[in-house]
matplotlib code that plots the C-alpha trace (Angstrom):
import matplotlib.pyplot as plt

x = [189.4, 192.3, 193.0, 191.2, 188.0, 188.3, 188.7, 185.5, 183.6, 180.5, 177.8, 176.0, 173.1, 169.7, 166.6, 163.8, 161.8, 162.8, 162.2, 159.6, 156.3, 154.9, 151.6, 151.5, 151.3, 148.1, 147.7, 145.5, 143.0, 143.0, 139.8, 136.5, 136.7, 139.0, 137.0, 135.2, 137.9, 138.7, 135.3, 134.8, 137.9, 136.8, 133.4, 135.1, 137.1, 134.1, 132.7, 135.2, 134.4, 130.8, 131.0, 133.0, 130.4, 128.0, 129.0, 130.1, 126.7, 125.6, 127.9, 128.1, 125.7, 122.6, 124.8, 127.8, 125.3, 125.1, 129.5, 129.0, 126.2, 128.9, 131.4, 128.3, 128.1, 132.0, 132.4, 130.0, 131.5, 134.6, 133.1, 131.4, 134.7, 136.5, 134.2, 134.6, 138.1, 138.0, 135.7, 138.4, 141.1, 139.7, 139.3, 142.5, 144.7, 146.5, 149.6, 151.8, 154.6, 157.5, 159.9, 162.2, 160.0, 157.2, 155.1, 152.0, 150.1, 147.9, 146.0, 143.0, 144.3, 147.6, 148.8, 151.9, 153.1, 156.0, 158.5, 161.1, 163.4, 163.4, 167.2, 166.4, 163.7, 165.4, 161.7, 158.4, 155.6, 151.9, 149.9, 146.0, 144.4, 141.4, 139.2, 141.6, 140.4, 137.1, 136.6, 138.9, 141.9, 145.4, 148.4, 151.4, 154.1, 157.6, 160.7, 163.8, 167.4, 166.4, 164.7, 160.4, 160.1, 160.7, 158.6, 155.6, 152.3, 149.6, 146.0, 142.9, 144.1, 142.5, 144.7, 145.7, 147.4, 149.1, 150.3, 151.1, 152.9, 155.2, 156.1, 156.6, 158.6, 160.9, 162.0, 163.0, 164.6, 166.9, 167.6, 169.0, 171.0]
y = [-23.0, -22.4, -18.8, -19.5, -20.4, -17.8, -15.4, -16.7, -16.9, -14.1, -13.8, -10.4, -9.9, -10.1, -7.3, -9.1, -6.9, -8.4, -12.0, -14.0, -13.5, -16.7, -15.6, -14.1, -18.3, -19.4, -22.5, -25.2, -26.7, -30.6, -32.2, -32.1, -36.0, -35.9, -34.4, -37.2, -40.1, -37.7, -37.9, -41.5, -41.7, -39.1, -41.9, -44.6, -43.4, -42.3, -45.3, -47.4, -44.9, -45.0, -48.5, -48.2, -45.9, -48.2, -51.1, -49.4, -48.6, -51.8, -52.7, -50.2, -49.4, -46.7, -44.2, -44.0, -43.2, -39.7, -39.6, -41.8, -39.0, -36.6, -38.5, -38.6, -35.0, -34.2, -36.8, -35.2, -32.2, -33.0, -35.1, -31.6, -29.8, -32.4, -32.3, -28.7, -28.8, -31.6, -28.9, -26.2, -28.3, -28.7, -25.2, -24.2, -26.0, -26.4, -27.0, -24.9, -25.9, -23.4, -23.2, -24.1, -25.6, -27.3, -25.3, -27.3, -25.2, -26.8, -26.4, -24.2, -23.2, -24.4, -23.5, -24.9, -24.0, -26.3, -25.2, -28.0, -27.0, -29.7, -30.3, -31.5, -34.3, -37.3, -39.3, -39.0, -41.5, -41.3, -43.4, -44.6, -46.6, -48.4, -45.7, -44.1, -45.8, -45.9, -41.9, -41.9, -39.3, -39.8, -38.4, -37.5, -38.1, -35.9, -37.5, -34.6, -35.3, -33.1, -36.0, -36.3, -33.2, -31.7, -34.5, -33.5, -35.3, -33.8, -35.4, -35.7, -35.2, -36.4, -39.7, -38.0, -34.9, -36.5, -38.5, -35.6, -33.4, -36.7, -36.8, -33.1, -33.2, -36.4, -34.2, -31.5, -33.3, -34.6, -31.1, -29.9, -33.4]
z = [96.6, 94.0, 92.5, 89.3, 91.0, 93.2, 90.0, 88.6, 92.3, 92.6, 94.6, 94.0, 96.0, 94.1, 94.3, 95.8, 94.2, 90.7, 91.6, 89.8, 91.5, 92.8, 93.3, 89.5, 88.4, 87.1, 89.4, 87.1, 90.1, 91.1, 89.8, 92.1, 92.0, 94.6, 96.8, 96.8, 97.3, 100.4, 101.6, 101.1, 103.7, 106.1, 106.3, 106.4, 109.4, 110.9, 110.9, 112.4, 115.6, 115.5, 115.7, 118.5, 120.2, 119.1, 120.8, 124.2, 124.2, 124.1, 126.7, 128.9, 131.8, 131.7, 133.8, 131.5, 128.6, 129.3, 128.7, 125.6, 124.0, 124.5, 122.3, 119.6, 119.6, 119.6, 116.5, 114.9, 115.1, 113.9, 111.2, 109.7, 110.3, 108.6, 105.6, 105.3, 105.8, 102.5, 100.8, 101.1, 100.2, 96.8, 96.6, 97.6, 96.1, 92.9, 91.0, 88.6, 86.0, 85.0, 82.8, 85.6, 88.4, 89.4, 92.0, 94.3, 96.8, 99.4, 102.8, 103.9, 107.6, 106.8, 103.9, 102.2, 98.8, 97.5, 94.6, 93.5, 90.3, 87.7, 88.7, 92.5, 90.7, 90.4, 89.2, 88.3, 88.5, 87.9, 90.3, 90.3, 93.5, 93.0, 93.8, 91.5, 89.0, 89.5, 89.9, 86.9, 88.6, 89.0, 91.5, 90.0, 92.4, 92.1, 94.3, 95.1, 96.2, 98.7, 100.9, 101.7, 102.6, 99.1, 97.6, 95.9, 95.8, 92.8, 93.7, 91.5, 88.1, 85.0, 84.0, 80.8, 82.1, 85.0, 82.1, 80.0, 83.4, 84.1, 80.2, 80.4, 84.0, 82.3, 79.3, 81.6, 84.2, 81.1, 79.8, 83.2, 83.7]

ax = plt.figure().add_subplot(projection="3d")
ax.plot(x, y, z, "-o")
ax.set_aspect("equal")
plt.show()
């Protein structure tokens, strides 16, 4: 570092108590409909496995049927938890823009709140899959310099305002360039 940058270097320490507030943000909620594309793939999954039990039923012997009711009852179990866990997803999660950032909180045991600052996204994209399309909802995806762990996913928007947060995100992305 030369003298003049040295001259102009600072680094006061900031009051924590004066920070913005995180949990003062109005998160907007991620439409119900996604609740249901994640359902659809919690049954689908479920399936594959009852099949499975289904047919080592078939072929296994009488005495091994007592084991194979005990992997009924445990994925059954897990399939309730895991539609609860989808219930409280939905519930819990929801996405914020800033005049600097773009805040997306998550999770029901876990829960993960993710802040990227328009200057760390380097694109936006809205994307629809077929089921997508057909429950009418779209993900806004936000790529970072910072690698995928700074990435952010939004689920279960209404097409329009995914639309209307990547236009938004695009024009600030350019101001901070």
């Amino acid at each position: 570092m030369d003298s003049l940058e040295a001259e102009r270097f600072s680094n006061f320490q900031l009051e924590v108590e004066s920070l913005p507030k995180l949990e003062e943000v109005k998160l907007q909620p991620i439409s119900r409909k996604y609740l249901v594309k994640l359902q659809v793939g919690t049954v689908t999954s479920f399936l594959f496995f009852t099949i499975g039990l289904v047919v080592a039923f078939y072929f296994s012997p009488p005495q091994v049927h007592k084991w194979l009711w005990w992997g009924v009852a445990f994925l059954a179990v897990i399939l309730a938890w895991t539609f609860f866990n989808n219930v409280m997803y939905i519930r819990r999660s929801g996405y914020g823009l800033r005049e600097q950032d773009i805040i997306f909180k998550r999770g029901f045991l876990f829960e993960r709140t993710t802040v990227v600052p328009f200057n760390r996204i380097q694109h936006v994209s809205v994307e629809r899959s077929f089921l997508d399309k057909m429950l009418n909802i779209a993900t806004v995806k936000v790529f970072t310099a910072g690698g995928s762990g700074s990435d952010i996913s939004v689920p279960g928007l209404d097409p329009a305002t995914a639309t209307s947060v990547k236009e938004e995100i695009s024009s600030r992305i350019y101001k901070h360039a």
